[in-house]
N, C-alpha and C positions, 0 to 999 in steps of 0.2 A: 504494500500500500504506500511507503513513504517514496518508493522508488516511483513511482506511478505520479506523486503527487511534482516531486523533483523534477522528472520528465518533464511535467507539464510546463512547467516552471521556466523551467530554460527553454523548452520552446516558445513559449510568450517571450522571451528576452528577446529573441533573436526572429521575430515575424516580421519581414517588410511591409511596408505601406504605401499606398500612393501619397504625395502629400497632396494636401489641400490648397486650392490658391482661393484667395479670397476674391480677386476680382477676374472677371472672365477679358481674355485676350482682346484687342482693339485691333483694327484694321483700317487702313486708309490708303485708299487706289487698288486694294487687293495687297497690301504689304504691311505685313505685320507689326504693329506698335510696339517701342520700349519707354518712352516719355510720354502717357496720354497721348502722343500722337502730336506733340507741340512742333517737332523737326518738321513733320512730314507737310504741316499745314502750313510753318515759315517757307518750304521748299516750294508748295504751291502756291501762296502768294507773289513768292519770285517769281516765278516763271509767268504767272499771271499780269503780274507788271510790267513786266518786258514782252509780253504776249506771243514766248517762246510756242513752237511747233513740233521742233525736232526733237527728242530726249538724247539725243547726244549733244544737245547744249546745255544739260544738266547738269551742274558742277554746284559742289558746295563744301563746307567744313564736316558733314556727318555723311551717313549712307542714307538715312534717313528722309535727312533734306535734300537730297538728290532724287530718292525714290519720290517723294511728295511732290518733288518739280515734273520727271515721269507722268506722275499719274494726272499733272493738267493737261500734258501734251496728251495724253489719249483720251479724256474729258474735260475739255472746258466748260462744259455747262453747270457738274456737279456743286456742292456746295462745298468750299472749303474749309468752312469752319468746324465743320461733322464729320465726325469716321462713318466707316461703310455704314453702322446699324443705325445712322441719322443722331446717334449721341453727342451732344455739344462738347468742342474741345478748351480746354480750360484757358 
């Protein structure tokens, strides 16, 4: 019986888990968020100012804000202030 209880014991120690995240992933242009999404929306306003077309004129300090500049070049009509799910970015 003690051996049975022991057993258990240490396999509860050592059971994996998924972890939990607390907020569900962000997206904007189809590219995945790591700053609510603030890079990708700065990248889109650029490119929107300059009323770029090509995505090989997307250049910037992050990957982020490059991907953000992308993603006007293949919609400009979108709204840039919202990730994909229309959630306002901060």
């Amino acid at each position: 019986m003690r051996y049975r209880i022991a057993a258990g014991l240490l396999a509860g120690m050592f059971t994996l888990s998924t972890p939990v995240y607390s907020q569900q992933s962000r997206y904007f242009g189809g590219y995945r968020c790591t700053d609510k999404c603030r890079d990708h929306a700065a990248g889109f306003d650029y490119a929107r100012q300059l009323r770029l077309r090509d995505p090989t004129q997307c250049a910037g300090p992050t990957l982020s804000y490059e991907q953000g500049c992308k993603a006007y070049t293949r919609d400009r009509m979108r709204d840039g202030k919202k990730d994909d799910a229309g959630r306002p970015i901060d």
